[in-house]
N, CA and C atoms as an extended XYZ file, in Angstrom:
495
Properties=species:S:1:pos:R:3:atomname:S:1:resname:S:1:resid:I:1 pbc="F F F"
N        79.998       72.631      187.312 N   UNK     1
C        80.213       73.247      186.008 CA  UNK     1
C        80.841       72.217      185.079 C   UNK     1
N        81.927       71.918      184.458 N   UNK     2
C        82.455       71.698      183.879 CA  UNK     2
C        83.524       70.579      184.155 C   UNK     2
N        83.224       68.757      183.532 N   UNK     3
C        84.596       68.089      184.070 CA  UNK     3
C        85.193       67.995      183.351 C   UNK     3
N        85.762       68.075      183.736 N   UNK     4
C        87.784       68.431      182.627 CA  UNK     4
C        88.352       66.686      183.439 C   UNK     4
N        88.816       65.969      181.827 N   UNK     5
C        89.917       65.127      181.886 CA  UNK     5
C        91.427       65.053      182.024 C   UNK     5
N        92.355       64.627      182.449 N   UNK     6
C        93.200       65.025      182.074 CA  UNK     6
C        93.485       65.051      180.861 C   UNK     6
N        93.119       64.613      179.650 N   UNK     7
C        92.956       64.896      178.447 CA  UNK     7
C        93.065       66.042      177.835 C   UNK     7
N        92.024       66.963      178.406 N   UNK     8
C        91.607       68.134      177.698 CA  UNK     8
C        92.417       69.393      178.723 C   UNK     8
N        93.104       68.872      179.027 N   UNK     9
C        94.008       69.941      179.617 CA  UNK     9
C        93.828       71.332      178.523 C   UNK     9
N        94.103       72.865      179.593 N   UNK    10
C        94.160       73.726      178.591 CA  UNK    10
C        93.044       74.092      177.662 C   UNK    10
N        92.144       73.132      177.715 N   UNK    11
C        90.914       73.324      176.121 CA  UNK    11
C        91.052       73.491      175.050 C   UNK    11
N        90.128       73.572      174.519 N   UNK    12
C        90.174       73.812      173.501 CA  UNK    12
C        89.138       75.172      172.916 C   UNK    12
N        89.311       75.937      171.854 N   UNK    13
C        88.469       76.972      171.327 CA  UNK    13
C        86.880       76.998      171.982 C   UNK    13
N        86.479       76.071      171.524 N   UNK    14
C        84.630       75.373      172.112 CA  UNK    14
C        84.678       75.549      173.455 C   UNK    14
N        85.862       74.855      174.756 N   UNK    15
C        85.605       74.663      175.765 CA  UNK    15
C        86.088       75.912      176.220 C   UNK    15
N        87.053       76.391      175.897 N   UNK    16
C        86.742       78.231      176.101 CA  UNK    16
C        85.645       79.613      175.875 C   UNK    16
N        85.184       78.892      175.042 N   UNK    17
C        83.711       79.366      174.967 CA  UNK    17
C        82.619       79.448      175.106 C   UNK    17
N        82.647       78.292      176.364 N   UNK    18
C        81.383       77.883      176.777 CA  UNK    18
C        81.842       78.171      178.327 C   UNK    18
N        82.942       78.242      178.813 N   UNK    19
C        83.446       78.572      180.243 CA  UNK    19
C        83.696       80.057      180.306 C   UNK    19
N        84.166       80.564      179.064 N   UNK    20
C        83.748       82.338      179.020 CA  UNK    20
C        82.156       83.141      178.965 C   UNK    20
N        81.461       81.701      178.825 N   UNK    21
C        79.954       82.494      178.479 CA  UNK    21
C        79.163       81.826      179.637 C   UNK    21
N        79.780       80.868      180.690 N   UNK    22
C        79.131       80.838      182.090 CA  UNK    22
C        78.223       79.638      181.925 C   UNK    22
N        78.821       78.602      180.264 N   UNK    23
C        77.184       77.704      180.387 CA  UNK    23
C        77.925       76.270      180.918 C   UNK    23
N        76.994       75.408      181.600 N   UNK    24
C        77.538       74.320      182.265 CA  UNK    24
C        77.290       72.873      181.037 C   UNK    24
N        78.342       72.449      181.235 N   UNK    25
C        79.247       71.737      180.086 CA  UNK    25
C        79.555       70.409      180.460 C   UNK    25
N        79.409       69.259      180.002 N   UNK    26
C        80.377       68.191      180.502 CA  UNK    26
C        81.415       67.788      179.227 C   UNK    26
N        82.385       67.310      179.332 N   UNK    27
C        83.625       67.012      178.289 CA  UNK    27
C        83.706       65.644      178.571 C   UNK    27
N        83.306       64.897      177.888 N   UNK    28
C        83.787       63.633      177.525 CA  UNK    28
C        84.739       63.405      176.435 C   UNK    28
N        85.889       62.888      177.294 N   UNK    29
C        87.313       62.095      176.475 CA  UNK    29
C        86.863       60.758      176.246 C   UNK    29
N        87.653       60.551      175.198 N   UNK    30
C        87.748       58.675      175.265 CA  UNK    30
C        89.083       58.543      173.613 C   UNK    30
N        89.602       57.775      173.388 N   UNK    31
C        90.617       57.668      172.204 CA  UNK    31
C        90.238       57.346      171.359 C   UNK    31
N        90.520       58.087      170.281 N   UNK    32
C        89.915       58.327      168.815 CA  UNK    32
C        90.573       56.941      168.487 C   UNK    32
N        89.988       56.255      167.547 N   UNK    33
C        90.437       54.964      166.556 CA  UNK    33
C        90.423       55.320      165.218 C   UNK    33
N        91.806       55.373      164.521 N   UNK    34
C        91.727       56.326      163.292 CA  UNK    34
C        91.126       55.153      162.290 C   UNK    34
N        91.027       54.164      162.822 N   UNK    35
C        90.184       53.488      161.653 CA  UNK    35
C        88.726       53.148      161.459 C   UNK    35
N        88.083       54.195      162.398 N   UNK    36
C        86.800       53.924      162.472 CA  UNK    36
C        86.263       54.732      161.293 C   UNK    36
N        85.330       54.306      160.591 N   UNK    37
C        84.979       54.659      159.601 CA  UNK    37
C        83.803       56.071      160.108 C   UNK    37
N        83.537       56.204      160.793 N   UNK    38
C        82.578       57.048      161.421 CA  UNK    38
C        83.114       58.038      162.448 C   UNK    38
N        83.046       59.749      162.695 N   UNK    39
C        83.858       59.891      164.000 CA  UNK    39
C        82.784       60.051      165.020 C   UNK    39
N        81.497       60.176      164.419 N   UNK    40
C        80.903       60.879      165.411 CA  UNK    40
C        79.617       59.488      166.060 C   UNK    40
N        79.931       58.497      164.991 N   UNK    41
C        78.922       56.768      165.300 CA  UNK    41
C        80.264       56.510      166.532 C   UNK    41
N        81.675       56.470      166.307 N   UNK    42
C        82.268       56.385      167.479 CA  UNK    42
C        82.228       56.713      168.614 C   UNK    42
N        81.759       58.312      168.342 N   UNK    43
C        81.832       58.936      169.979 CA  UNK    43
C        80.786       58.208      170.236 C   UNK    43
N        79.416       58.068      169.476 N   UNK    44
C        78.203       57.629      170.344 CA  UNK    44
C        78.514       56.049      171.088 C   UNK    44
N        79.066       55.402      169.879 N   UNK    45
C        79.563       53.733      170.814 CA  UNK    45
C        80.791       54.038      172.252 C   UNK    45
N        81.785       54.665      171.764 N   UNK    46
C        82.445       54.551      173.044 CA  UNK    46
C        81.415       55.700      174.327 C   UNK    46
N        80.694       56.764      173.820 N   UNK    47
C        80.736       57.089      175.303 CA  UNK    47
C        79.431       56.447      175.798 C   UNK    47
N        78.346       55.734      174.971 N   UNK    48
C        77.319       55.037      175.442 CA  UNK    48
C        76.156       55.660      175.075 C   UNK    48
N        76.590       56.271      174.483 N   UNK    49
C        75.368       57.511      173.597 CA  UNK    49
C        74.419       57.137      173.112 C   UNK    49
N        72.917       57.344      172.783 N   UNK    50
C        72.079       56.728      171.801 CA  UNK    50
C        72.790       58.075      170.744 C   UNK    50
N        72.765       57.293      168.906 N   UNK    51
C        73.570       58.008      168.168 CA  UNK    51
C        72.385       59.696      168.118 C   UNK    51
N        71.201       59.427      168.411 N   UNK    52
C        70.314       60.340      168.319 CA  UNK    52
C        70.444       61.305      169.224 C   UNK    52
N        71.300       61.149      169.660 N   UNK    53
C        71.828       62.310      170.942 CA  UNK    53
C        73.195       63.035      170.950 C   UNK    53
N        73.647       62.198      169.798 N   UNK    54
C        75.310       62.650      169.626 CA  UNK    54
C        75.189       63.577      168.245 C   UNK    54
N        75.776       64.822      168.032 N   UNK    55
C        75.757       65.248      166.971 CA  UNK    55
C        76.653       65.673      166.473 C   UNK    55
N        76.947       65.893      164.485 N   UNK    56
C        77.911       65.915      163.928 CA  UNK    56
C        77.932       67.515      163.261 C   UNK    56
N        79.060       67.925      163.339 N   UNK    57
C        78.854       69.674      162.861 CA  UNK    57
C        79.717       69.511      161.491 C   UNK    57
N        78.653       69.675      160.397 N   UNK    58
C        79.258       69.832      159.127 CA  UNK    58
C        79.257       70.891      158.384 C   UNK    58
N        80.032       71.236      157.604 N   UNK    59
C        80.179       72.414      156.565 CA  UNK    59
C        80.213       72.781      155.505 C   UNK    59
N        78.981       73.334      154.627 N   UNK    60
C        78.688       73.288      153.709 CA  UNK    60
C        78.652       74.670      153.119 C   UNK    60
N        78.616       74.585      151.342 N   UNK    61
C        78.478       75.701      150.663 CA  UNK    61
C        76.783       75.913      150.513 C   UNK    61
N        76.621       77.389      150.596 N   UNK    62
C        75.248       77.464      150.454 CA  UNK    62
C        75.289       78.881      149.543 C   UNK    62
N        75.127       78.575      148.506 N   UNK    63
C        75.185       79.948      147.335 CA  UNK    63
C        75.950       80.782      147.736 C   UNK    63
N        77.177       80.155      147.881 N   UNK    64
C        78.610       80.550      147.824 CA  UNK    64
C        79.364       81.313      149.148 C   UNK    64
N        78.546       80.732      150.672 N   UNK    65
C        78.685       80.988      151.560 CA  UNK    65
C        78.598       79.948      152.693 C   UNK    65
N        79.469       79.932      153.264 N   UNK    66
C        79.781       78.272      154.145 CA  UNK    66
C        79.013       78.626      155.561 C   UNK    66
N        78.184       77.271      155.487 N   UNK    67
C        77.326       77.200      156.875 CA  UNK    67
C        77.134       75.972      157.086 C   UNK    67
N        77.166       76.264      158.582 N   UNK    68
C        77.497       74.926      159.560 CA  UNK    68
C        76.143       74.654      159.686 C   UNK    68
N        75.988       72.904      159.991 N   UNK    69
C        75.007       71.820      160.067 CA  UNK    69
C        75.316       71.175      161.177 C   UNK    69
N        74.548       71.236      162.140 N   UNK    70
C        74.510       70.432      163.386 CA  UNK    70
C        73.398       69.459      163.464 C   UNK    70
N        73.828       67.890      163.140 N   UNK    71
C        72.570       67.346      162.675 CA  UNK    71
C        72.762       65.706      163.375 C   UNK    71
N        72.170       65.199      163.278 N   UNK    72
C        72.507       63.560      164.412 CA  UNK    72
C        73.573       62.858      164.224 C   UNK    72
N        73.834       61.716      164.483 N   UNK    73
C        75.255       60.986      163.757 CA  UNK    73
C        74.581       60.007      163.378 C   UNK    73
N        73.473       59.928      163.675 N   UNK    74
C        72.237       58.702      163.031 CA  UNK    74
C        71.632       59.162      161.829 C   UNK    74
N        71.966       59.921      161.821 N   UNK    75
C        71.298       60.242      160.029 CA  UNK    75
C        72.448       61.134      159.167 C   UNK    75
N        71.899       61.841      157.883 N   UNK    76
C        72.444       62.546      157.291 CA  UNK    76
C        71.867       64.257      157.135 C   UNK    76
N        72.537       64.875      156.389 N   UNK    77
C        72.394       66.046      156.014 CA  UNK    77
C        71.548       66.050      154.927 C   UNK    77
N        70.120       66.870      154.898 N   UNK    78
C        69.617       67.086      153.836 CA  UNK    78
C        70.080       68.428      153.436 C   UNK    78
N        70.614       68.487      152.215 N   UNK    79
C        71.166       69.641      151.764 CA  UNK    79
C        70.213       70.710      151.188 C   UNK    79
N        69.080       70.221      150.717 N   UNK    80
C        68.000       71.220      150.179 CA  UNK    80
C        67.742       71.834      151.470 C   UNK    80
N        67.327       71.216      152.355 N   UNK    81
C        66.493       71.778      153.605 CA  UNK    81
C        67.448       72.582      154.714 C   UNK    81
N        68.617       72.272      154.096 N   UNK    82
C        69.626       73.546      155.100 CA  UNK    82
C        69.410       74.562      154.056 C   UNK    82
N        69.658       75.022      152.847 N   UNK    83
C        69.558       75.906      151.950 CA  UNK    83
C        68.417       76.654      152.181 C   UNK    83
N        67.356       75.795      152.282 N   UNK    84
C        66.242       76.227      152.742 CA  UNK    84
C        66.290       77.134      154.047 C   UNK    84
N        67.039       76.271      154.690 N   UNK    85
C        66.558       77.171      156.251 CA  UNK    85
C        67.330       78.287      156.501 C   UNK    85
N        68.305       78.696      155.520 N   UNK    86
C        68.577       79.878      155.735 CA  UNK    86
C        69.076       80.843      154.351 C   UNK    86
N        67.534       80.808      153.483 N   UNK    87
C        67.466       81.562      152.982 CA  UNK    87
C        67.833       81.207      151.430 C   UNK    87
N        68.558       79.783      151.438 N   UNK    88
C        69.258       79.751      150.115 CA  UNK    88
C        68.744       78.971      148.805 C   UNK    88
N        69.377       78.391      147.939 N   UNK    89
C        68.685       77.962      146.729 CA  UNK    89
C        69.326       76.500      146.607 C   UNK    89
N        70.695       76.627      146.817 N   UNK    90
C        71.429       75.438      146.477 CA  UNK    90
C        72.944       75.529      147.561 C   UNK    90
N        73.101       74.098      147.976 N   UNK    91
C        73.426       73.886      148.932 CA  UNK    91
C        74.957       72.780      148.253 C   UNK    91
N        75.689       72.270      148.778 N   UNK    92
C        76.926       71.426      148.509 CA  UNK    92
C        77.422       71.069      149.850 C   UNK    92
N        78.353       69.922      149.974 N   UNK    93
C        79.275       70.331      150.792 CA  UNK    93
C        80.428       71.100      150.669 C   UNK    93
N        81.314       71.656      151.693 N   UNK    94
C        82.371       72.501      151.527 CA  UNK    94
C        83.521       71.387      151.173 C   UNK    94
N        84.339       72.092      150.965 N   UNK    95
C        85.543       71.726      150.410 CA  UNK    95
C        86.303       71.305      151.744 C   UNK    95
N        86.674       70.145      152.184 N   UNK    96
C        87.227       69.574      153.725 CA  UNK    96
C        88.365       70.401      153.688 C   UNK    96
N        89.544       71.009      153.080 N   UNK    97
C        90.269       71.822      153.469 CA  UNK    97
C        89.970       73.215      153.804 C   UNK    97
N        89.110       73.688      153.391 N   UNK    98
C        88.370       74.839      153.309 CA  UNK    98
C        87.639       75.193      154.673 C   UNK    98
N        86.880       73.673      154.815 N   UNK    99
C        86.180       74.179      156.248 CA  UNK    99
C        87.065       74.164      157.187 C   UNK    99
N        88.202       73.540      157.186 N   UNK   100
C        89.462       73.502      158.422 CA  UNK   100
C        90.060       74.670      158.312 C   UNK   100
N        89.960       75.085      157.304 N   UNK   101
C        90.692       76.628      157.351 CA  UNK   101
C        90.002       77.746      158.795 C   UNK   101
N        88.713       77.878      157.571 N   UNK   102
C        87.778       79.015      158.304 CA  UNK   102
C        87.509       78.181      159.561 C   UNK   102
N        87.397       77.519      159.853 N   UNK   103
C        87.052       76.554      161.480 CA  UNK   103
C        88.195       76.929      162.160 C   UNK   103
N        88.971       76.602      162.270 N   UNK   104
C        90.244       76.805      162.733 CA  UNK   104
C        90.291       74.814      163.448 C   UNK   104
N        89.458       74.018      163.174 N   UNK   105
C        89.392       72.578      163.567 CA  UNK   105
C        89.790       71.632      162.472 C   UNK   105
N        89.954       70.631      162.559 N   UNK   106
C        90.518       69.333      162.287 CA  UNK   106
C        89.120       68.351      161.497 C   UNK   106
N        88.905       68.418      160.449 N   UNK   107
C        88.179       67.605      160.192 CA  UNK   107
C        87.746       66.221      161.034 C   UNK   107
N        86.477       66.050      161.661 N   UNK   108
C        86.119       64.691      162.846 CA  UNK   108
C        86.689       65.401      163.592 C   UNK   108
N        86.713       67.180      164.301 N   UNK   109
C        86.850       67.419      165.099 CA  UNK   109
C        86.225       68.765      165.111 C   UNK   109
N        85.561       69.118      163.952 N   UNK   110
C        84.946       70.568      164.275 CA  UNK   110
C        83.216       70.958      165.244 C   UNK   110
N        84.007       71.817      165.452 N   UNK   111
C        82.947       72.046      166.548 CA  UNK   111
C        81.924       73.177      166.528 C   UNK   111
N        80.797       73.102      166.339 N   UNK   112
C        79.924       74.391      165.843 CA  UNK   112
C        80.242       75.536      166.999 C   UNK   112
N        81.159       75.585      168.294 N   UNK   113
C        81.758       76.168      169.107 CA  UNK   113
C        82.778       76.990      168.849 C   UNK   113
N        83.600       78.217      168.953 N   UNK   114
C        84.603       78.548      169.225 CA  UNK   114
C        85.403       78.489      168.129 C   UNK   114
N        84.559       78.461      167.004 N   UNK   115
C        85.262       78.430      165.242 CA  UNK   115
C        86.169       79.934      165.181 C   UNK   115
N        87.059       79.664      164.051 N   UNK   116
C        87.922       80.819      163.632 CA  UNK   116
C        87.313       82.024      163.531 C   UNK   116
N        86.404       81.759      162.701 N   UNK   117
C        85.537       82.470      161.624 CA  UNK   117
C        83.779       82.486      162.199 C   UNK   117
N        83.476       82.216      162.968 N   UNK   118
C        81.943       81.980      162.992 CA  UNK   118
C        80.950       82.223      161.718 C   UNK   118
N        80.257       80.943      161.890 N   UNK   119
C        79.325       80.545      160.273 CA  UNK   119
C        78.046       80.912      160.768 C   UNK   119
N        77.441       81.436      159.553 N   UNK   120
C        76.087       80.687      160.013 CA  UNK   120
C        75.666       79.566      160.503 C   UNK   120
N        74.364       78.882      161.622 N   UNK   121
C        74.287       77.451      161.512 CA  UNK   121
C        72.838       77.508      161.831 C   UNK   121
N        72.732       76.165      161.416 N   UNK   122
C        71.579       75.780      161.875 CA  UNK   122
C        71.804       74.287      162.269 C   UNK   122
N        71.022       74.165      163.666 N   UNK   123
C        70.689       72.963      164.626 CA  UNK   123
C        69.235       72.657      164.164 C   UNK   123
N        69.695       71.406      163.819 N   UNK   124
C        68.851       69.906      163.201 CA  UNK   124
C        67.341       69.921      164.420 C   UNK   124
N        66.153       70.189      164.160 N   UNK   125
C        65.479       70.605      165.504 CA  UNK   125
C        65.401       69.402      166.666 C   UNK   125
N        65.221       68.122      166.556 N   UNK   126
C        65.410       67.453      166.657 CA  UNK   126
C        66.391       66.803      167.969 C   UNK   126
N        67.085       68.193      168.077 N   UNK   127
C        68.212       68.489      168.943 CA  UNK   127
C        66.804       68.738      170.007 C   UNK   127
N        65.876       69.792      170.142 N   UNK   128
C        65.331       70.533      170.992 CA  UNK   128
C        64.638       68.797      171.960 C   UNK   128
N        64.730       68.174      171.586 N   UNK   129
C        63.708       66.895      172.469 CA  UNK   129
C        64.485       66.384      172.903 C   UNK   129
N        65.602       66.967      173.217 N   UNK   130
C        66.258       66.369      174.207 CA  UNK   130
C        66.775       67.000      175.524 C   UNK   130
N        67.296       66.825      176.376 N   UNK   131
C        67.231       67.955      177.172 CA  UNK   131
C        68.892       68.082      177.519 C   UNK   131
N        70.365       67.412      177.002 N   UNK   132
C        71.421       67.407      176.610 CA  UNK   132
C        71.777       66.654      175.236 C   UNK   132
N        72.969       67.589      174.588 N   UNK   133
C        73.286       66.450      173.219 CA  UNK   133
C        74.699       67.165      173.087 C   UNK   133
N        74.926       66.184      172.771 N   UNK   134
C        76.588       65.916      172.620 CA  UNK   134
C        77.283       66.655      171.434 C   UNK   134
N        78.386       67.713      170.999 N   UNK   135
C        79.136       67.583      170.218 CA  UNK   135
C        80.362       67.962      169.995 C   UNK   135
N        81.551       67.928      168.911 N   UNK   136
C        82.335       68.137      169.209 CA  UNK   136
C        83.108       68.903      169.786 C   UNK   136
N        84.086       68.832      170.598 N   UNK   137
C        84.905       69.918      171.498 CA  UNK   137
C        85.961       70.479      170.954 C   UNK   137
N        85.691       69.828      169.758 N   UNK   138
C        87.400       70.655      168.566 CA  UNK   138
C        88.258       69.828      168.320 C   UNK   138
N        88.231       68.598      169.330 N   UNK   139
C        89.013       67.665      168.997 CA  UNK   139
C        88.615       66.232      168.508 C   UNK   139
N        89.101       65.263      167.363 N   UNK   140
C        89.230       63.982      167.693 CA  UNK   140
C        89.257       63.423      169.009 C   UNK   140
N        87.830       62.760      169.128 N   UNK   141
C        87.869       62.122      170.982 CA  UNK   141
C        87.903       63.019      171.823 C   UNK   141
N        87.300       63.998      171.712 N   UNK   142
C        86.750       65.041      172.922 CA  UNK   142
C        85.563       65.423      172.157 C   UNK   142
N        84.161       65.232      173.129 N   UNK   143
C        83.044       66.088      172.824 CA  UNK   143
C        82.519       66.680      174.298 C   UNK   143
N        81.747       67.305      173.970 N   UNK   144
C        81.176       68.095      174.821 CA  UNK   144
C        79.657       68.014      174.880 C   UNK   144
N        78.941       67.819      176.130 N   UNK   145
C        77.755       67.624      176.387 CA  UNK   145
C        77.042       68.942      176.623 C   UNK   145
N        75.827       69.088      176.710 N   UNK   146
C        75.120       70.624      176.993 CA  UNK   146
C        73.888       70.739      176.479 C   UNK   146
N        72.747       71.709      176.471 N   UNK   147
C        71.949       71.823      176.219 CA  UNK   147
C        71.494       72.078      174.869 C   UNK   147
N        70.485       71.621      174.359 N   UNK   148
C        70.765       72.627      172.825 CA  UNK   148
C        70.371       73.954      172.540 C   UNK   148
N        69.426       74.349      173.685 N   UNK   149
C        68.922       75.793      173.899 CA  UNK   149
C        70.688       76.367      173.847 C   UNK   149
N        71.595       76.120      174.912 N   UNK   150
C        72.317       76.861      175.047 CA  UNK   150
C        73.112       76.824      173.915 C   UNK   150
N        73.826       75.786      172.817 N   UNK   151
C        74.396       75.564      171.662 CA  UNK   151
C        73.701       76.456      170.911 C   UNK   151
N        72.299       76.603      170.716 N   UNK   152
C        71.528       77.231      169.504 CA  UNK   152
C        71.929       79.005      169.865 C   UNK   152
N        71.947       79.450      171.479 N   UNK   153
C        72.130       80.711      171.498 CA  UNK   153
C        73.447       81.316      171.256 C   UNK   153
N        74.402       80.526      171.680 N   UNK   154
C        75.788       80.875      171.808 CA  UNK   154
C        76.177       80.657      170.037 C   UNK   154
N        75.279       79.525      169.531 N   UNK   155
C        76.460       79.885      168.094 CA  UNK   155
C        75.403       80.898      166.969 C   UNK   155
N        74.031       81.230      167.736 N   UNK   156
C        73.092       82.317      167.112 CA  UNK   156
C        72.092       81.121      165.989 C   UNK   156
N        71.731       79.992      166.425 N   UNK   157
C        71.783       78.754      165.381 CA  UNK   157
C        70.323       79.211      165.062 C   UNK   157
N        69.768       78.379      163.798 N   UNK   158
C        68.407       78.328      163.209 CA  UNK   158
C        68.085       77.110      163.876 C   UNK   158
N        67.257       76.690      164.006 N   UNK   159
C        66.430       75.350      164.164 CA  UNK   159
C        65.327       74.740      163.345 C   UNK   159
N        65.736       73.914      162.479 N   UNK   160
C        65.131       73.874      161.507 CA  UNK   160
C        65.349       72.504      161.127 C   UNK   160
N        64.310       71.642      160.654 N   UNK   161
C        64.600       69.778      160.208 CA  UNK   161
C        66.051       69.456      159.216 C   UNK   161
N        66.602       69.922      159.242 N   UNK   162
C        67.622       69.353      157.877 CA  UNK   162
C        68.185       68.136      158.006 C   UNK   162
N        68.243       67.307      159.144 N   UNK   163
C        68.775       66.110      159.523 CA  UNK   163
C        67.306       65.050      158.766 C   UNK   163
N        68.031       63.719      158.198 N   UNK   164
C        67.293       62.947      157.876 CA  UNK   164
C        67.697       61.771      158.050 C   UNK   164
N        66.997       60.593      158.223 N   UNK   165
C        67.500       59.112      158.686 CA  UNK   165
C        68.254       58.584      157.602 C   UNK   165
């Protein structure tokens, strides 16, 4: 099931929610470098990741309703095409204090897992060709490995292109 570092002692929100819902998980630790300009190009260099396998959960306004983006760390967020994929017209990012609120996470540490508030989301499809992908566990320097079938059911996700190079 599940390897736990001594790191992640206790868990976190995500890793409680994936050990309450029975799905098999790996947790990779490694130490955040607060000067890396990237958090989630980091996780992919320290844990050996291709970045196309590591993914970043972002939070955006979408006609005045915040929804999460699970999309590569090798590319970006197309903001039309999340709007698009669930329903909307016009898209932004959220306000970084805002999404830490309703997340109940740490900016470079939110996790489309085990949020305060659960968002809408949609997973970047892109995710589906792989058969594990990485993302955050709630914390700076903890992610979590897993399927994306199982990520897409547990957070109710869309699957839809919004990730772009």
């Amino acid at each position: 099931m599940a390897k736990k570092s001594k790191k992640q002692q206790g868990g976190t929100p995500a890793t409680v929610a994936l050990t309450a819902a029975g799905v098999p998980f790996t947790v990779h630790s490694y130490d955040h470098d607060p000067a890396h300009p990237s958090y989630g190009e980091e996780a992919a260099e320290v844990m050996g990741v291709s970045p196309d396998r590591v993914f970043k959960t972002l939070v955006a306004d979408v006609d005045g309703a915040l929804t999460v983006a699970v999309v590569p760390v090798a590319g970006k967020l197309d903001l039309k095409a999340l709007a698009s994929a669930v329903g909307g017209k016009r898209a932004a990012m959220a306000d970084p204090a805002l999404a830490e609120r309703t997340t109940g996470y740490v900016r470079g540490g939110i996790s489309p897992l085990g949020q305060r508030k659960p968002l809408p989301t949609v997973l970047d499809d892109s995710a589906s060709g792989h058969a594990t992908i990485c993302v955050s566990a709630g914390r700076r320097g903890l992610e979590i490995e897993l399927s994306p079938a199982d990520l897409a059911r547990l957070t109710g996700a869309v699957l839809a292109p919004v990730g772009r190079a």
